[in-house]
RODRENKE-696509 format. One record per residue (C-alpha): residue in one letter; z, x negated, y negated. Coordinates in steps of 0.25 Angstrom, whole numbers, plus 2048, in hexadecimal, padded with zeros to 3 digits. Layout:
BEGIN
   aa    up   east   north
    A     Z      X       Y
...
This chain:
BEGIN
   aa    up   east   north
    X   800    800     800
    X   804    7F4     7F7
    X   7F6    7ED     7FB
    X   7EE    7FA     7F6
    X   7F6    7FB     7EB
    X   7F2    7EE     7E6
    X   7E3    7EF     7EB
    X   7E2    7FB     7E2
    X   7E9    7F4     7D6
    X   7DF    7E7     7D8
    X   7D3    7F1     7D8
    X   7D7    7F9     7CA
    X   7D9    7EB     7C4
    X   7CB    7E8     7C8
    X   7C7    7F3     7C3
    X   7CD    7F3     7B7
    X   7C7    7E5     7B5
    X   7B8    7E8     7BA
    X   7B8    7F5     7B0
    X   7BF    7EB     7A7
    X   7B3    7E1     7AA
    X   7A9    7EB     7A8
    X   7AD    7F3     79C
    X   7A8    7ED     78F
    X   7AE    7F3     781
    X   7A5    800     77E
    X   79D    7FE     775
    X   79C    7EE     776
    X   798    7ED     767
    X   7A2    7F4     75E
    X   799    7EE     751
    X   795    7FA     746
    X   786    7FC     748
    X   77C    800     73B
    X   776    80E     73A
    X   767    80E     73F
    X   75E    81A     73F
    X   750    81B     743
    X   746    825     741
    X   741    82E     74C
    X   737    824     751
    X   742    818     752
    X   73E    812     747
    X   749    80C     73D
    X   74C    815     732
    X   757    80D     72B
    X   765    809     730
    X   773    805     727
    X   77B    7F7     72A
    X   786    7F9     734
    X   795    7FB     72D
    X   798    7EA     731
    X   78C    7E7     729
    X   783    7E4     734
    X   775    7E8     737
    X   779    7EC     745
    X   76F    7F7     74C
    X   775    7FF     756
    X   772    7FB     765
    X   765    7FD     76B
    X   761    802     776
    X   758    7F6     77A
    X   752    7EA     777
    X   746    7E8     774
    X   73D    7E0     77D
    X   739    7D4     774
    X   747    7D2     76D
    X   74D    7D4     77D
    X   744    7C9     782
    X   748    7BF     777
    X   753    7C0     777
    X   754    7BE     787
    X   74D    7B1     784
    X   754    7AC     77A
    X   763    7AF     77E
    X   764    7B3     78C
    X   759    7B2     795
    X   761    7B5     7A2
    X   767    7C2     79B
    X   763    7CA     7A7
    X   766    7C2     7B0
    X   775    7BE     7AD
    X   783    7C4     7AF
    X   785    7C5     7A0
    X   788    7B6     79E
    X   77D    7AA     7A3
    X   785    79F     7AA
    X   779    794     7A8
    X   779    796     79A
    X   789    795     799
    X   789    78A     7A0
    X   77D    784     799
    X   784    788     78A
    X   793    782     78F
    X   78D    775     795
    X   783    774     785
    X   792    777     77D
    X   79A    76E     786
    X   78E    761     784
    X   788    763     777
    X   78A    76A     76A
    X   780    774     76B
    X   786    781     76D
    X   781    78B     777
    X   785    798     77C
    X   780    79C     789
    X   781    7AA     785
    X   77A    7B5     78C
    X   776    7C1     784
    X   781    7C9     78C
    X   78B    7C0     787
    X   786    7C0     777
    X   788    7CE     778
    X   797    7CD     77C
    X   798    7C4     771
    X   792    7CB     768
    X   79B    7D8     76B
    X   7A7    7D0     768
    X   7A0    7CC     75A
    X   79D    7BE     75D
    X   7AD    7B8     760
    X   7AD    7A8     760
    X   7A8    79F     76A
    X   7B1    79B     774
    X   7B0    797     783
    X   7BA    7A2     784
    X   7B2    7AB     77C
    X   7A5    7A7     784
    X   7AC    7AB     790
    X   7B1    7B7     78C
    X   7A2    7BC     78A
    X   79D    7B8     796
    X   7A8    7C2     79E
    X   7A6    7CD     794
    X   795    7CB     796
    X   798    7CC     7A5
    X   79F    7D9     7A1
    X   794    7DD     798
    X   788    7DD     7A4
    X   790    7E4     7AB
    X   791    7F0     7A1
    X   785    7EF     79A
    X   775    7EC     7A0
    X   76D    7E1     79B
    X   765    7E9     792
    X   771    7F0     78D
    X   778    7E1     789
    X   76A    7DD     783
    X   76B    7E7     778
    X   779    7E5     775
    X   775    7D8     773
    X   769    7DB     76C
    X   772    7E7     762
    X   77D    7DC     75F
    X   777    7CF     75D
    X   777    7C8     74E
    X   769    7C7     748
    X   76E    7BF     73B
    X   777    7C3     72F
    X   77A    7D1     732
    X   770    7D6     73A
    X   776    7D9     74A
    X   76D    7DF     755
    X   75F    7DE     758
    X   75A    7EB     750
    X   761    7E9     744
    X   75A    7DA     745
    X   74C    7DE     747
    X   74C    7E9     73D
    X   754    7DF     732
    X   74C    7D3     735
    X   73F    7DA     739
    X   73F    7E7     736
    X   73A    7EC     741
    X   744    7F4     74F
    X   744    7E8     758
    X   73B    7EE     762
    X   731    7EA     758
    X   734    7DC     758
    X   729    7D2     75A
    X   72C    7C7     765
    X   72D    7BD     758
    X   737    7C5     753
    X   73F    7C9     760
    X   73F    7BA     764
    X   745    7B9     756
    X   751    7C3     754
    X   753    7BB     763
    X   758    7B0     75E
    X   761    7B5     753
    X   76D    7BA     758
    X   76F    7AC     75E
    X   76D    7A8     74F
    X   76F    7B3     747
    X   76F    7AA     73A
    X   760    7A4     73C
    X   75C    7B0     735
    X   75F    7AD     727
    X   752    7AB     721
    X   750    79B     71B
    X   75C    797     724
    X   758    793     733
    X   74B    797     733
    X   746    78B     73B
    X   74F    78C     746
    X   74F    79D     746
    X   73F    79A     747
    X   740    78E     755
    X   74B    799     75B
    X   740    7A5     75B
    X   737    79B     75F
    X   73D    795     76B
    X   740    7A4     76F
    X   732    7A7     76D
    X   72D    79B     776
    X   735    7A0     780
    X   730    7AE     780
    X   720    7A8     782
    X   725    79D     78C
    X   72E    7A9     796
    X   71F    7B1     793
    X   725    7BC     78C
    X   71D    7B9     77F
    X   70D    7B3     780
    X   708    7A8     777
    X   702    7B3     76C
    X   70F    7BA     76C
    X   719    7AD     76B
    X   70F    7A7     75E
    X   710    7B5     757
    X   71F    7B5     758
    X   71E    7A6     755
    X   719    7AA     748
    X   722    7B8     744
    X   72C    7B4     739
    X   73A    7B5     73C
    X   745    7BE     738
    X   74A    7BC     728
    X   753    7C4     71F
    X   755    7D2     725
    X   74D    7DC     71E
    X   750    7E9     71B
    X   751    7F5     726
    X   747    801     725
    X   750    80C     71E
    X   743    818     71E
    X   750    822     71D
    X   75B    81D     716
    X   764    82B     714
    X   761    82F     723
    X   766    822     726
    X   772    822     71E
    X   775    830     724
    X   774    82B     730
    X   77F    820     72C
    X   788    82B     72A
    X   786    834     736
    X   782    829     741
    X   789    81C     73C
    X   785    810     744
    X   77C    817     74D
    X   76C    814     750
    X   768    823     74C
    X   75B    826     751
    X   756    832     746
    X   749    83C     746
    X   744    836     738
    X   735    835     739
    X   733    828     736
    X   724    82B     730
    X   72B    835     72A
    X   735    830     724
    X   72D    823     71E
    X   723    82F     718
    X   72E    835     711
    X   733    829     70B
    X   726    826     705
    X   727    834     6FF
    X   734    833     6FA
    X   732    826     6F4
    X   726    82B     6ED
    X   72C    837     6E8
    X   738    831     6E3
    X   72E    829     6D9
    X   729    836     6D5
    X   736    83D     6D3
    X   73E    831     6CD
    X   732    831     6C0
    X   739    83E     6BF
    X   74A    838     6C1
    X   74B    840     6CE
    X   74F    835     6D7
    X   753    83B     6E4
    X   74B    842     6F1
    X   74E    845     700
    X   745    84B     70A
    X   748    850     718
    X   73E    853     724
    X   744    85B     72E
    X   73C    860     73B
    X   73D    86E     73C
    X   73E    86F     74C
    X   746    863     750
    X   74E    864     743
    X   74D    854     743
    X   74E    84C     735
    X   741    846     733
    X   741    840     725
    X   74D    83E     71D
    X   74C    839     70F
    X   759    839     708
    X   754    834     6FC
    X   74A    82F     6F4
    X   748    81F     6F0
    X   74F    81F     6E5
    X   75C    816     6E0
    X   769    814     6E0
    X   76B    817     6D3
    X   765    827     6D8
    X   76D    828     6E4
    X   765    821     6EE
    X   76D    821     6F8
    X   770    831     6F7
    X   76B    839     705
    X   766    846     6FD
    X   761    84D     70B
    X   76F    84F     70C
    X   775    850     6FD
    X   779    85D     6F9
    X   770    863     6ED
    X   76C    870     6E8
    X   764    879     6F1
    X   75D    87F     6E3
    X   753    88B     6EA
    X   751    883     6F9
    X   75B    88E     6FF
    X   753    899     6F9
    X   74A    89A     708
    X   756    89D     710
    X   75A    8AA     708
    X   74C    8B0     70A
    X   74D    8AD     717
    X   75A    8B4     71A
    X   757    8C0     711
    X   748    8C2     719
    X   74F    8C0     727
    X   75A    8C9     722
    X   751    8D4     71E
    X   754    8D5     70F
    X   748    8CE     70A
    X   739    8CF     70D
    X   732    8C2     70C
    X   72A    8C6     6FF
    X   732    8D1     6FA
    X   733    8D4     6EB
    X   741    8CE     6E5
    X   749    8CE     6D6
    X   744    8C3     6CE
    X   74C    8C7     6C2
    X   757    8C0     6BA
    X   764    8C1     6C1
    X   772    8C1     6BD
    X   77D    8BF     6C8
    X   78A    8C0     6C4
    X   786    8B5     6B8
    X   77B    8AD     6C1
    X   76E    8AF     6BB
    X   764    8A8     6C6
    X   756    8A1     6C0
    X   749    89F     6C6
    X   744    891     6C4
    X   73B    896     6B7
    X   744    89F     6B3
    X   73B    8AA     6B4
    X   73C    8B7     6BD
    X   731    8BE     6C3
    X   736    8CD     6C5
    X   734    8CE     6D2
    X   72E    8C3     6DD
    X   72D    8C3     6ED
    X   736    8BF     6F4
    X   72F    8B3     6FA
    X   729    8B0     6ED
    X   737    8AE     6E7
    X   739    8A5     6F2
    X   72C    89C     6F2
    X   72F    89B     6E2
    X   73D    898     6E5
    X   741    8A3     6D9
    X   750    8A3     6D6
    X   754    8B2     6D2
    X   74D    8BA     6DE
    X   755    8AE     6E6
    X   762    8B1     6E0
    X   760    8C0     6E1
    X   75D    8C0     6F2
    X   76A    8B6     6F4
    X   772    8C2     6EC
    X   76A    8CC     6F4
    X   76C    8C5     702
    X   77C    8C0     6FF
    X   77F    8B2     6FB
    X   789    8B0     706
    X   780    8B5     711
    X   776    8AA     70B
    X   782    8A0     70B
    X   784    8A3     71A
    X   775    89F     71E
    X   775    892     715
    X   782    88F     71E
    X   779    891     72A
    X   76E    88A     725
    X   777    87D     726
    X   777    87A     718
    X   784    874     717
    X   786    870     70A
    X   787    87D     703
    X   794    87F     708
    X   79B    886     6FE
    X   79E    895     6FE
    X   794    89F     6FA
    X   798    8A4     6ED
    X   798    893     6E8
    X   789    894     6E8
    X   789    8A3     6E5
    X   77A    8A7     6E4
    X   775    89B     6DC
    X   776    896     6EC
    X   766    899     6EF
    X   762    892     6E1
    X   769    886     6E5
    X   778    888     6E1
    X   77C    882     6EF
    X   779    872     6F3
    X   773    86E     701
    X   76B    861     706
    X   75D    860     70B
    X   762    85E     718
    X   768    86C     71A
    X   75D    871     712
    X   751    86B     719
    X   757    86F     727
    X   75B    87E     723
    X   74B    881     71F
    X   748    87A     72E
    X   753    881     734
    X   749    88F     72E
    X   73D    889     734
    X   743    884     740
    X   749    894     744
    X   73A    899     740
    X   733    88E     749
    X   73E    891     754
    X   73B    8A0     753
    X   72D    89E     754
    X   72E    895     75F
    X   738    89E     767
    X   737    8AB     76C
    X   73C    8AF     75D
    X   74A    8AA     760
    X   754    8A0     755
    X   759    895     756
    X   768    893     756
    X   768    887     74D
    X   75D    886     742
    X   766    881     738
    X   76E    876     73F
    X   76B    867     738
    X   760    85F     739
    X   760    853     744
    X   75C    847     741
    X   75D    83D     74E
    X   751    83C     757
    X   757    841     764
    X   761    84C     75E
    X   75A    85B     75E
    X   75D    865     757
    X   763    871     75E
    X   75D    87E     759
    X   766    886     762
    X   764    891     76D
    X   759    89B     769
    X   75F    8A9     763
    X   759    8B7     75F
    X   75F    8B6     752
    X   75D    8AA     747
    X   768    8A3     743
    X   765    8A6     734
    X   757    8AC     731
    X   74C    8B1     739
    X   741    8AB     73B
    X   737    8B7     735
    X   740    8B5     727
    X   73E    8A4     727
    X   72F    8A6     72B
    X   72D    8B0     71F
    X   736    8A5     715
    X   72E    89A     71A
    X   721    8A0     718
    X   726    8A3     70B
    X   729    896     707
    X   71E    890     70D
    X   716    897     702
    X   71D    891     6F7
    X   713    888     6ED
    X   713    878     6EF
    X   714    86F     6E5
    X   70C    86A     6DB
    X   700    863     6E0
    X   701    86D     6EE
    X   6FC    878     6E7
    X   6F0    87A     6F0
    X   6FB    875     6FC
    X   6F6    883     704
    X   6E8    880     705
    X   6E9    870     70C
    X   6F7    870     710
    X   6FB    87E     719
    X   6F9    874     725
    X   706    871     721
    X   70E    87E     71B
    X   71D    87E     715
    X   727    887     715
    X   730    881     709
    X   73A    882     6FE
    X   73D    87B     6F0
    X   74B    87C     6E8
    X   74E    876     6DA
    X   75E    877     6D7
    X   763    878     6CA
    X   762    86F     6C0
    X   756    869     6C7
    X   75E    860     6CF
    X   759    862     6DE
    X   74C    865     6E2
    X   749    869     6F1
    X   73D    86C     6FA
    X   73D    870     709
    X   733    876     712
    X   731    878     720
    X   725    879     729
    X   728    87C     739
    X   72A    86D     73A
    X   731    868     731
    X   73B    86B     725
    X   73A    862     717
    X   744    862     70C
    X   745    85A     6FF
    X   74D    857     6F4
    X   74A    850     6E6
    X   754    84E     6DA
    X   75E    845     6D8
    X   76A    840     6E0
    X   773    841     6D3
    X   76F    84F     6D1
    X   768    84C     6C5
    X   75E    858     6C2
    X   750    856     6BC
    X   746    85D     6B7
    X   739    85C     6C3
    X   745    85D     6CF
    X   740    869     6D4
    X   73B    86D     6E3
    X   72D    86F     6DE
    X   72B    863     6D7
    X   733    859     6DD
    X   737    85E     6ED
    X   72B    865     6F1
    X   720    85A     6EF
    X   72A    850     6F8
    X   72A    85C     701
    X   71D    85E     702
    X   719    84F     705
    X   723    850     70E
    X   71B    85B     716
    X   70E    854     715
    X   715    848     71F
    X   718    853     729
    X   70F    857     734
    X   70B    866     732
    X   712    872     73A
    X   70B    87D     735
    X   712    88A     732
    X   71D    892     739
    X   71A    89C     740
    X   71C    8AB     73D
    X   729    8B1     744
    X   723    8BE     748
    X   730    8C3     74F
    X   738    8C1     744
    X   72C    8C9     73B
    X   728    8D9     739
    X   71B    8DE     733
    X   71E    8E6     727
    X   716    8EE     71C
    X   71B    8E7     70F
    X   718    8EB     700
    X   710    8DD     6FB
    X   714    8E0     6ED
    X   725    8E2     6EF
    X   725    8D9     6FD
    X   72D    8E4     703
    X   72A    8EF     70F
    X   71F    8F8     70A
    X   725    904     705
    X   71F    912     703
    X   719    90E     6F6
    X   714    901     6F8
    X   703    903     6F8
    X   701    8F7     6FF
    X   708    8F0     70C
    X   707    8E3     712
    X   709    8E0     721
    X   713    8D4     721
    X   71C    8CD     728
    X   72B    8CC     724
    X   738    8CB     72C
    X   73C    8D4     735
    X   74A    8D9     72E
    X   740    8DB     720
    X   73E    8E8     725
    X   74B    8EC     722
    X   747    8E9     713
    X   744    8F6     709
    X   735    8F9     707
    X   72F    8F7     6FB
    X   735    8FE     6EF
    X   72F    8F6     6E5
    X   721    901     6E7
    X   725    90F     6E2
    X   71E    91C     6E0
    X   71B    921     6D2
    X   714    92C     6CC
    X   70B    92A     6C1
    X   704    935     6B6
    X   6F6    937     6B9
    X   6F2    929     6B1
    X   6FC    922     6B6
    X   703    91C     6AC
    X   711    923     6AD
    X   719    926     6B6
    X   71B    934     6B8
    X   721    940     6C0
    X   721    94D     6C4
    X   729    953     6B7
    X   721    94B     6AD
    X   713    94E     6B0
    X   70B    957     6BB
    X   70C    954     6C9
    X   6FD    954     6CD
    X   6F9    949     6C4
    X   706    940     6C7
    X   701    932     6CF
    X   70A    92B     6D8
    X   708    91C     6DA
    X   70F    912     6E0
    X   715    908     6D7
    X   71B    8FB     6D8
    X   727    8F9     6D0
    X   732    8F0     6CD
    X   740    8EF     6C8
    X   73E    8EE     6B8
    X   746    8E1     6B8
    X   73C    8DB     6C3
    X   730    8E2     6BD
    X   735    8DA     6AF
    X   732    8CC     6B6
    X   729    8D2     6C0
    X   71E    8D9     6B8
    X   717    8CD     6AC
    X   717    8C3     6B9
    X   70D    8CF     6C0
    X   704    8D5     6B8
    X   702    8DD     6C3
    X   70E    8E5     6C4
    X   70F    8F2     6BC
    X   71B    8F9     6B6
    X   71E    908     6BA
    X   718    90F     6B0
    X   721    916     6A7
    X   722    924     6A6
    X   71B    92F     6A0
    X   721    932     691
    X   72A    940     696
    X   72B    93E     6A6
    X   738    93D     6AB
    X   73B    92E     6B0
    X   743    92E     6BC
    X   74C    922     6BF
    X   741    91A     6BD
    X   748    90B     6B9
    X   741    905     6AE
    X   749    8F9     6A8
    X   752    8F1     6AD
    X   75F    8E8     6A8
    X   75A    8D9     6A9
    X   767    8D5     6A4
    X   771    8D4     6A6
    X   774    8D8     6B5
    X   77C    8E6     6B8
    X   78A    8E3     6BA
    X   789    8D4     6B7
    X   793    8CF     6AD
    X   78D    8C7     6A0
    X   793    8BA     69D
    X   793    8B7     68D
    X   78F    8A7     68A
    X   796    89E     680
    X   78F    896     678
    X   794    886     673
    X   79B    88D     667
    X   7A2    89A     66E
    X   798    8A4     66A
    X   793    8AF     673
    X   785    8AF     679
    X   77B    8BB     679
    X   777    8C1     686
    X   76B    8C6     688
    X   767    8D4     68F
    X   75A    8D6     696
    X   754    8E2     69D
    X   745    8E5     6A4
    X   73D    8F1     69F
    X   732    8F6     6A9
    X   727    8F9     69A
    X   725    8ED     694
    X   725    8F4     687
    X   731    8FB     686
    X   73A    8FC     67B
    X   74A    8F9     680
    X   757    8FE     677
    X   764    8F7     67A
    X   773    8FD     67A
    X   77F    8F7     67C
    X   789    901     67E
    X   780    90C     678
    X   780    902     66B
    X   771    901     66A
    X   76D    8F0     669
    X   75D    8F1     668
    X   750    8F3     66C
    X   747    8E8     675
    X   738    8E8     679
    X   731    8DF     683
    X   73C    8D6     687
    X   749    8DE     688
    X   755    8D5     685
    X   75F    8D8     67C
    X   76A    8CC     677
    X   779    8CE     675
    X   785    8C8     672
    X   78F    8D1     678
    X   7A0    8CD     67B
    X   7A5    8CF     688
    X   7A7    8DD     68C
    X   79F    8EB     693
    X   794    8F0     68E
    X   789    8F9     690
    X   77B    8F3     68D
    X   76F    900     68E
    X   760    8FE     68C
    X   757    90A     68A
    X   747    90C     688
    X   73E    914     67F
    X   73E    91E     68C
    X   74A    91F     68F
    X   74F    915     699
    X   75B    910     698
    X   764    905     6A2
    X   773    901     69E
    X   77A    8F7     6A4
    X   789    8F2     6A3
    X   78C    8E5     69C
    X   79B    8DC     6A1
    X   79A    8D1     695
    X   7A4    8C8     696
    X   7A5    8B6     692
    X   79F    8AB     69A
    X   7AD    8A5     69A
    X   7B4    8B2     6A1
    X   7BA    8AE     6AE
């Protein structure tokens, strides 16, 4: 019992022992590595110096075959052969140090890579044979091909240059399966003697190492004759050089999210050059102008992969250089104006050309703008959208509820508008809120993408059409399980806004962009924010999703930063590098034929006199019919309106009519020479509540703020009202105190002190509106 007791504790001594011989530390080289990233086809795209200060690559998988042959030659010929350690040349190196002064080494490769893990300690017999037990070890974990590119990853190359890829890109500038035999034969013999490479120092010796090595490679016949007198003549390596840096802020923000690490991305590199050319170009356009700053992103719409990424334009330091504006928060100006027509069409309170307000508007003191500051009545509803019109826009967001909108910006992944709802109250859509490019370009390719996958399905969604972009080669982008309901908008509502906004005009100089360039069409978007300080383009084709952004890192506005004069032409350069994906196409199960009124854009109604056969979401159904054409009765001439207790019932006409709200018609009738206002009515016919002027402002049940000026003196305020007869005399009242009388242009000034009161406005004919008036100071909480 004792004798077995002792057998089993010899054995787990042993045991312990072998594991102990067999186990190296993991990983072998603790050393900080630099940050490298390539492009899609493997090519070097930049890299940032390890946190030690050293252009250390991280470890490859193999090496190359000319630098592996070389090296075998030059250092350890036998390296297949031995046990991790070369007895002949030990005994060869002792016997040189022992007789003579000239110092050897008898290391194998093996052995230097032991030394190099425990970062080069001093030469000692002891030390020596401290490596030459561990190299035993290291066999017996590791192959040969394993051990050759540690060796191969580690080794110094001079000055700060560690590992074969950092030395071939530094002194060559070229991956190191690239290298010539001259070149291989001489990054071989530096990390014997990393400090030949100082240029002007030791050139002559550097040059005889090479070429003894290269001698070496003709005599074993690994090289021929023509081979060895071409390598004879290739200069050797000098002061390092630069590294490629084609994507600079992709790199840095792969420095923060992969520290160290060889990241392997899906930027195109053709690409990628092409929209660096383009960038640089129009950064000397812009900057005649001061805008300094540009980023661009190219996202593909089906694998959701980053393809180009251009964080900023060539500019300096002294304008922000270094600043990564594809994800810098700036204002969104009118780039979210797609995503509320989307959710009112798929929603069913919108039809995709439907006649909306384009009025001025008071809300609660905010008084939204267009762009000209000018108002066009009434507009359709895709029109407003393609011209990007600011009222009509501010007008749907209150129609459809701003926190509903706020919910599918959530959903749409735009992360940085984060705030509650009523922060951005309705100034949201016209760019109140901040978001990036990054978030912005992937929420119109998230659009595409559930159209494509719709299309491409039997009429099922995509779970997640929204999630971010990816941007390493071998990670894919996971649209989910397939769903009979979209996760945000249907796929007939984003057809009908993309069609809509692939309508819009090009820029100057693409006037005629239809007629050569529909090989290539573009659903997209341009926004402007406040002040001039951001401008944005983004389109999408069903391959691919482009954003842009121009102004100027500091937020410094100017005059030309506008997304049709300084985003689109970038955009649209952009499309022109991309191979053409046609169009999308048309989601039938998500559309219904309908009889729509061509001049309102609603359901035909009983008085329409013509309909149209279109194709509009299948919810748009539920929409009113046209209301817009009405029936009338005319007297025999038909130049007033009549009726049955005015004038004889056989020679009464009835018509239909198209009519608008006095307020719209106001705006709507001298930009359409077309339209005609109802005709008034016969002189002694009974009107019925027929309305014929409306209150322009101010806004029933609004309150009126009262301005100071510098010196503490009240401001006028100015009421305005529409009349259907352009002729028509108005009398004013304020609390049955009569004020006046206006013609043409009905506005009337006053300077009233806070309180109630009752402003009235009557015609020659009778008509008569009133509305409340709350006065009150600007300064009143």
């Amino acid at each position: 019992m004792q004798l077995k007791r002792k057998h089993l504790v010899v054995t787990g001594i042993a045991i312990v022992l072998l594991l102990w011989y067999l186990c190296l530390p993991k990983p072998l080289f603790k050393n900080p590595t630099a940050t490298v990233v390539t492009s899609n086809e493997g090519h070097l795209l930049g890299a940032r110096i390890a946190d030690d200060g050293q252009w250390r690559f991280p470890a490859g998988d193999s090496v190359p075959f000319r630098f592996k042959t070389a090296i075998l030659q030059f250092e350890d010929a036998y390296f297949y052969r031995h046990p991790g350690f070369n007895p002949v040349s030990m005994t060869k190196a002792l016997w040189s140090n022992l007789t003579s002064d000239n110092r050897r080494g008898g290391s194998t490769l093996t052995q230097q890579v032991i030394r190099l893990s425990r970062d080069n300690p001093k030469r000692t017999y002891l030390e020596k044979l401290l490596e030459t037990f561990m190299a035993t070890r290291l066999e017996a974990g590791y192959s040969k091909d394993e051990i050759l590119s540690l060796y191969a990853s580690h080794a110094p190359f001079g000055g700060n240059v560690v590992g074969l890829e950092s030395a071939s890109w530094r002194y060559f500038g070229i991956p190191a399966s690239q290298l010539s035999w001259g070149q291989a034969a001489a990054l071989a013999v530096l990390p014997n003697a990393p400090a030949l490479v100082f240029p002007g120092r030791n050139e002559g010796v550097f040059k005889a190492k090479r070429d003894r090595l290269l001698l070496k490679l003709k005599t074993e016949n690994i090289i021929d004759e023509t081979t060895y007198n071409l390598a004879l003549a290739e200069v050797l390596p000098g002061a390092p050089q630069e590294l490629p840096d084609l994507a600079p802020h992709f790199t840095e923000r792969m420095v923060q999210e992969h520290p160290g690490e060889s990241v392997k991305s899906s930027l195109d590199l053709n690409l990628q050059n092409r929209l660096n050319g383009i960038a640089a170009e129009a950064y000397y356009r812009l900057s005649q102008n001061q805008i300094h700053n540009l980023s661009i992103l190219v996202l593909d719409v089906k694998t959701r992969k980053v393809l180009g990424y251009m964080g900023n334009a060539p500019t300096t330091r002294e304008h922000a250089s270094y600043v990564d504006l594809v994800s810098a928060r700036r204002s969104t100006g009118s780039t979210l104006k797609p995503f509320l027509y989307s959710a009112m069409l798929g929603s069913g309170e919108l039809l995709p050309h439907e006649l909306v307000a384009d009025v001025p508007t008071t809300i609660n003191g905010y008084n939204p703008q267009n762009f000209d500051k000018t108002h066009n009545g009434a507009v359709p509803a895709s029109q407003a959208l393609a011209q990007s019109l600011n009222v009509p826009a501010v007008n749907l967001l209150r129609s459809h509820g701003l926190k509903r909108f706020y919910n599918d910006l959530q959903k749409l992944g735009f992360k940085d508008i984060n705030r509650p709802a009523d922060h951005y109250g309705l100034s949201l859509i016209l760019g109140g809120s901040e978001s990036n490019l990054w978030d912005l370009t992937n929420a119109y390719a998230g659009m595409a993408a559930t159209l494509n996958f719709f299309n491409d399905s039997s009429s099922e969604y995509p779970a997640h059409a929204f999630d971010e972009p990816v941007y390493l080669k071998n990670t894919a982008y996971d649209l989910g399980e397939k769903q009979p309901l979209p996760e945000l908008y249907d796929a007939g509502a984003i057809y009908q806004t993309l069609q809509t906004l692939r309508e819009v005009n090009r820029p100057e100089g693409s006037e005629n962009w239809e007629f050569f360039s529909d090989a290539q069409p573009l659903a997209w978007k341009t926004g402007t924010s406040y002040g001039f300080k951001d401008a944005w383009a983004v389109g999408v084709t069903p391959q691919y999703a482009i954003g842009v952004w121009v102004g100027n890192a500091d937020g410094e506005g100017r005059p030309g930063i506008t997304g049709i004069q300084a985003a689109a032409p970038i955009l649209f350069e952009v499309l022109d590098l991309l191979p053409a994906s046609g169009w999308f196409k048309m989601p039938f199960d998500e559309l219904v034929e309908a009889e729509m009124c061509p001049q309102s854009g609603k359901l035909g109604g009983l008085y329409c006199p013509e309909t149209q056969l279109k194709w509009i979401p299948k919810k748009g159904t539920r929409t009113e019919a046209c209301s817009f054409h009405r029936q009338i009765f005319l007297n025999a001439e038909r130049t007033h309106q009549v009726n049955a207790e005015c004038y004889p019932l056989g020679q009464i006409v009835s018509q239909s009519w198209f009519s608008l709200p006095p307020l719209w018609e106001y705006y709507y009738a001298p930009l359409h020479p077309e339209y005609q206002s109802l005709p008034d009515f016969l002189p002694g016919c009974f009107r019925e509540s027929e309305k014929t002027m409306e209150f322009i402002y101010p806004k029933a049940g609004e309150a009126i703020l009262i301005p100071k000026d510098f010196e503490g003196e009240k401001q006028e305020t100015v009421f305005k009202l529409a009349h259907r007869d352009t002729d028509a005399t108005i009398y004013w009242y304020l609390d049955a105190f009569y004020l006046g009388s206006t013609t043409t242009f009905h506005e009337l000034s006053l300077i009233l002190k806070p309180g109630d009161y009752l402003l009235s406005a009557t015609d020659r004919a009778g008509n008569s509106i009133s509305r409340k008036l709350h006065i009150r100071y600007a300064s009143e909480d």
